[in-house]
C-alpha positions, 0 to 999 in steps of 0.5 A: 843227264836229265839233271844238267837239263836245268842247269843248262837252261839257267846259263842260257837264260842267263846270257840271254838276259845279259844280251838283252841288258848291254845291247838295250843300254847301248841303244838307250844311251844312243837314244838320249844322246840323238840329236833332234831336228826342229824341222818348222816354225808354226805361228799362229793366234797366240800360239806358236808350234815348234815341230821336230822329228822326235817323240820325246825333246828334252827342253827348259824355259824361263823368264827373264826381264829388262827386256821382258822376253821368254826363253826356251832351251832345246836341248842337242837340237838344230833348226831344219831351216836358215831363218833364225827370226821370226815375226809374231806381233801377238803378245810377242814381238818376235823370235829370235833362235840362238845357236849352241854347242848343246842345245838350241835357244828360241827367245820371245821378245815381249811386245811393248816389254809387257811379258805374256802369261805363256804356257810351254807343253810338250806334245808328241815331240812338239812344243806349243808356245801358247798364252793370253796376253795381260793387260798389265804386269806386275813384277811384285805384290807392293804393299798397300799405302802410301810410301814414304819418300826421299825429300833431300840428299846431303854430304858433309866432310869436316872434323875428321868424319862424313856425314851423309844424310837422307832426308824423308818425308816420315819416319820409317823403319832401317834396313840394316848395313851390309859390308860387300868387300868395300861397299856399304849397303843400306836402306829404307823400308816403304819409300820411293825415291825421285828420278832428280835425287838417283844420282851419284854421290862422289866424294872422292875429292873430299878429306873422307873415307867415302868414294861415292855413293850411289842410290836407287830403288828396289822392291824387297819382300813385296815392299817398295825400298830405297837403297844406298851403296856406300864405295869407301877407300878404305875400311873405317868405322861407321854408323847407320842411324834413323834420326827422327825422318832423316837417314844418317849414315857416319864415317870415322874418316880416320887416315883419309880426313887429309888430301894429299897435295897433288903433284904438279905436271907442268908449269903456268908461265903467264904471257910476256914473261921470259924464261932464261933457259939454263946453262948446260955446262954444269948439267948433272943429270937427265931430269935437269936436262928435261927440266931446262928443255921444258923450261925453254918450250913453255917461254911466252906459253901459257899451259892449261892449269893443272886438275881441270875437267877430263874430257867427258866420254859420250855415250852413243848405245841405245837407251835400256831400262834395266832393274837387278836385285842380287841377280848374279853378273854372268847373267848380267853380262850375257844381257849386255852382251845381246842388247851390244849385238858384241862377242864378250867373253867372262873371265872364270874369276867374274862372279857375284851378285849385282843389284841397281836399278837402271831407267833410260841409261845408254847400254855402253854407260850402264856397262862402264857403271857395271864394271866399275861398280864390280871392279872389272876392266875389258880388253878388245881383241878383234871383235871379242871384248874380255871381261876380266877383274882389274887385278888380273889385267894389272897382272897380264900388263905387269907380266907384258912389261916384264917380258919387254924387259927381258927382251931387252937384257937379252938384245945384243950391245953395240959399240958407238963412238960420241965426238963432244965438240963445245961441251965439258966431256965429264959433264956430258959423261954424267948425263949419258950414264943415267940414261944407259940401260942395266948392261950399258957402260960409258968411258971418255978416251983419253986425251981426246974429246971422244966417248965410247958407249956401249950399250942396246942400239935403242939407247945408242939412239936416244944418246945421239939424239940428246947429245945434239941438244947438249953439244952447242957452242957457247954463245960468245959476247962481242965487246967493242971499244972504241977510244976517243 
């Protein structure tokens, strides 16, 4: 009996400690997953203390630029109060407070996008937002000297090659070529580049393998560098080079060297000049019908020649100045998406790195610039805008006209009965059977000038409509005579 004492006292301490482990953990578990209620917003003098009713928050907070603001995540907390802006005016402009499923966002705003050596600290579940404001901030040690700088920009296409030349005001060192899918980076160490010199290069209209060539500005390493991305239309071989001052970057333009002809959409008719508008008695399909009616509209018009300037698009956003090195573009959209004050959802496939330099450019221009350069296109649902890659929009529009097709097999026919009063029955059969649908079918009645077409109603429409145009009486000849 004496001896289970112990063995007893072992089980019993045994469930006492297994007690205390599963109702503990079940209490810790709840603990971390409570949510935390900031219940007040105090500012002060270079300070700002945000109260909650927990000991212990679970936050993180970075920097970010363009605009310069500071950026504190809280996380399963909710504001106590309504106001999710404040003014501070003290080294900050203000505080703007965001919202999530997960967690709470206070964002600084820098006053004159000059950011505060801030400091964040935690204490007894508060946090204290203190700092000292800078006279000057500086994004990067530069690297002493006086750098070298960009003089002039040229562009040639001849003989089956391009040439783009970078002229400098010294030699310096390369910074060797890059391929991203079809764009070609490269560069220049310790130089700067003019305001009047960062424009866009487009070749697309010339026999060359380069789209167009964009420069702009960045620091790499601490040191002041001008960068070049080379679009190409295709893959070919190339050549980066310093040439005594000079930056040459070679195409072997290859397949693109020749400009396919444009196609002509319409047709310059000067004034005064008459146009016969063709016999439809011996009409043996649509094009040549559509071809006489335009013929016929275009008599003593003169249409503007084709391949002349495309509207250009206004832009109306506020101006940013915006600076991103190899900054991934989920980073980039959300920017965009706070300055826009717009609801813009990424698709999953919107991923990669994006690197230009941005200074006093409208936000609905930069973002036109962003999506072309990254290859994305929008789509405008209400007031959510989708960013989505060019290819899966291509794909959803295919899948649209495909289903729109389906929908159009799958519509019952009807049966119309045509009566042809002026016209040859077999002629006008011919150009009614290149407009049916893939289940339409036409056949002429027997001795008589009728056709019967069998087809969607759609169609059906479209044949009645074109049958006025084809069905006219011919237009008869009065001769006179008259003996003397």
């Amino acid at each position: 009996m004496i001896s289970n004492v112990p063995t007893k006292l072992i089980n019993l301490c045994s469930l006492l400690l297994l007690a205390t482990v599963l109702f503990g953990g079940a209490n810790s578990v709840q603990a971390s997953s409570a949510m935390v209620t900031v219940t007040s917003v105090d500012i002060g003098t270079a300070r700002v203390v945000l109260n909650t009713d927990s000991k212990l928050v679970v936050f993180k907070s970075y920097t970010l630029g363009a605009p310069s603001r500071l950026v504190i995540d809280v996380e399963n907390a909710l504001p106590e109060f309504s106001d999710r802006k404040f003014t501070i005016n003290d080294g900050f402009k203000t505080l703007r407070i965001g919202l999530y499923a997960d967690k709470t966002r206070f964002v600084f705003d820098a006053l004159n996008d000059v950011l505060p050596d801030a400091r964040v600290e935690q204490v007894d579940g508060k946090l204290i937002i203190a700092w000292g404001v800078q006279d000057k901030v500086v994004t990067a040690p530069v690297v002493p000297g006086t750098p070298n700088a960009v003089e002039k920009i040229d562009f040639d296409a001849s003989n089956g090659q391009s040439v783009f030349t970078v002229s400098l005001s010294s030699q310096t060192d390369l910074i060797s070529p890059a391929v991203d899918g079809d764009v070609i980076r490269f560069g220049v160490k310790n130089t700067v580049i003019p305001r009047s010199l960062r424009r866009v290069v487009d070749a697309s209209v010339f026999p060359s393998a380069v789209l167009q060539i964009t420069p702009y500005s960045t620091i790499i390493a601490g040191e002041r560098c001008v960068m070049f991305a080379a679009r190409m239309k295709g893959p070919v071989d190339y050549t980066v080079n310093i040439v005594e001052s000079s930056l040459v970057f070679t195409t072997v333009d290859g397949p693109f060297a020749e400009i396919a002809a444009k196609k002509m959409s319409s047709v310059v008719v000067p004034v005064g000049e008459v146009v016969t508008t063709p016999s439809m008695d011996n009409v043996d399909s649509v094009d040549q019908v559509i071809e006489s009616l335009n013929s016929a509209s275009q008599t003593g018009e003169v249409e503007p020649a084709v391949g002349c300037a495309a509207p250009v698009k206004v832009y109306t956003g506020e101006l940013v100045n915006w600076e991103f090195d190899d900054t991934d573009i989920r980073n980039v959209m959300t920017l965009v998406a706070e300055v826009s004050d717009q609801n813009v959802i990424l698709s999953d496939d919107v991923k990669g790195e994006l690197t230009l330099r941005l200074h006093d450019v409208p936000w609905d221009q930069a973002l036109d610039l962003i999506l072309e350069i990254k290859e994305l296109g929008t789509i405008e649902q209400g007031n959510v805008v989708r960013v989505l890659p060019l290819k899966q929009i291509e794909a959803m529009e295919t899948a649209r006209l495909q289903a729109k097709q389906t929908i159009k097999r799958l519509e019952e026919t009807q049966t119309q009965i045509f009566e042809v009063n002026y016209k040859d029955v077999d002629s006008i059969e011919d150009v009614i059977e290149d407009m049916l649908s893939d289940q339409g079918e036409v056949s002429a009645i027997d001795g008589s000038k009728k056709l019967m077409v069998t087809d969607i109603p759609s169609k059906l429409v479209e044949i009645g409509d074109l049958l006025v145009l084809l069905d006219e009486p011919v237009k008869q000849v009065l001769i006179e005579a008259r003996i003397v």
